[in-house]
C-alpha positions as CSV (number, residue, x, y, z in Angstrom):
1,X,160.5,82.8,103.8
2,X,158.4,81.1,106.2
3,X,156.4,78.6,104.0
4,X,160.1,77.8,103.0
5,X,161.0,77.4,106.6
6,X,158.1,75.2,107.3
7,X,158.7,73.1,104.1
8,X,162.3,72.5,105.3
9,X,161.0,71.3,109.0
10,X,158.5,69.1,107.4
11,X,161.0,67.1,105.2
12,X,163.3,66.5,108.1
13,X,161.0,64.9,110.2
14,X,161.5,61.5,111.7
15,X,159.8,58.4,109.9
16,X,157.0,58.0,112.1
17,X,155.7,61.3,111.2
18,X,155.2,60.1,107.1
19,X,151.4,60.7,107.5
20,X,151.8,64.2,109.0
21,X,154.2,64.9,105.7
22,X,151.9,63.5,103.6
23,X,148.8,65.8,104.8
24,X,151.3,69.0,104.8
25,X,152.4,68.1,101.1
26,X,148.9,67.9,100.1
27,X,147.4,70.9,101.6
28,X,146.6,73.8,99.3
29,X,147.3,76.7,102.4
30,X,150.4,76.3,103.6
31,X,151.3,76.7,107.3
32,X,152.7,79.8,109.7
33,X,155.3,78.4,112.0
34,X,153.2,78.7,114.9
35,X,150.1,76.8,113.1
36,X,153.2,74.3,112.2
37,X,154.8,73.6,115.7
38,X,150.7,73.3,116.8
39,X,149.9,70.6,114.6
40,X,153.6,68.8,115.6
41,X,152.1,69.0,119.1
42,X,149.2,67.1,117.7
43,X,151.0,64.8,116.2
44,X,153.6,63.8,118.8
45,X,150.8,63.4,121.2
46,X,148.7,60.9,118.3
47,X,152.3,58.9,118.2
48,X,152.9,58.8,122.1
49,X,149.2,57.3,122.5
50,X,149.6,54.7,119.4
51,X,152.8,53.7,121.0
52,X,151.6,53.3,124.9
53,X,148.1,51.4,122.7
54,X,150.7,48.9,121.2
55,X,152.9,48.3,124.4
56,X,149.5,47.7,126.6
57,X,148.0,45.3,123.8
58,X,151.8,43.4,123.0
59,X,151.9,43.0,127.1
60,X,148.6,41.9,127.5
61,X,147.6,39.9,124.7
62,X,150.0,37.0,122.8
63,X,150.6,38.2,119.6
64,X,150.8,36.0,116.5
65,X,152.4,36.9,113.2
66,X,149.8,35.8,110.6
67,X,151.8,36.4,107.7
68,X,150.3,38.4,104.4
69,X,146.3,38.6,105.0
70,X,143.6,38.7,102.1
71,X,140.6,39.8,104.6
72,X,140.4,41.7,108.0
73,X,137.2,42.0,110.1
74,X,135.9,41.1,106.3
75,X,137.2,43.9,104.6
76,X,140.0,43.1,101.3
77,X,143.5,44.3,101.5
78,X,145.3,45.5,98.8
């Protein structure tokens, strides 16, 4: 029941958790609900700090949309 409990949590999750949902779908050990809410924790505090990392950088620096890139820092997009 709860590794059915957890599964139902993770797949109602908002958008901006997709990589969390990706790493719980791939895992071969399943998560208790306390292990579950822990690493929610985790990942609301990773998605509060990338948001506060793209307000300081879009207030401080002009940003430029440079349309489709090949190359970044050298390495090849796909």
């Amino acid at each position: 029941m709860w590794i059915f409990l957890c599964h139902l949590l993770s797949t109602r999750l908002p958008p901006g958790y997709s990589p969390f949902q990706m790493n719980y779908n791939t895992i071969k050990n399943k998560w208790n609900v306390h292990e579950l809410q822990s690493m929610l924790v985790q990942e609301e505090t990773r998605l509060k700090s990338l948001h506060e990392t793209k307000k300081f950088l879009s207030n401080n620096f002009e940003m430029k949309d440079m349309r489709d890139g090949t190359y970044v820092i050298g390495i090849k997009l796909f």
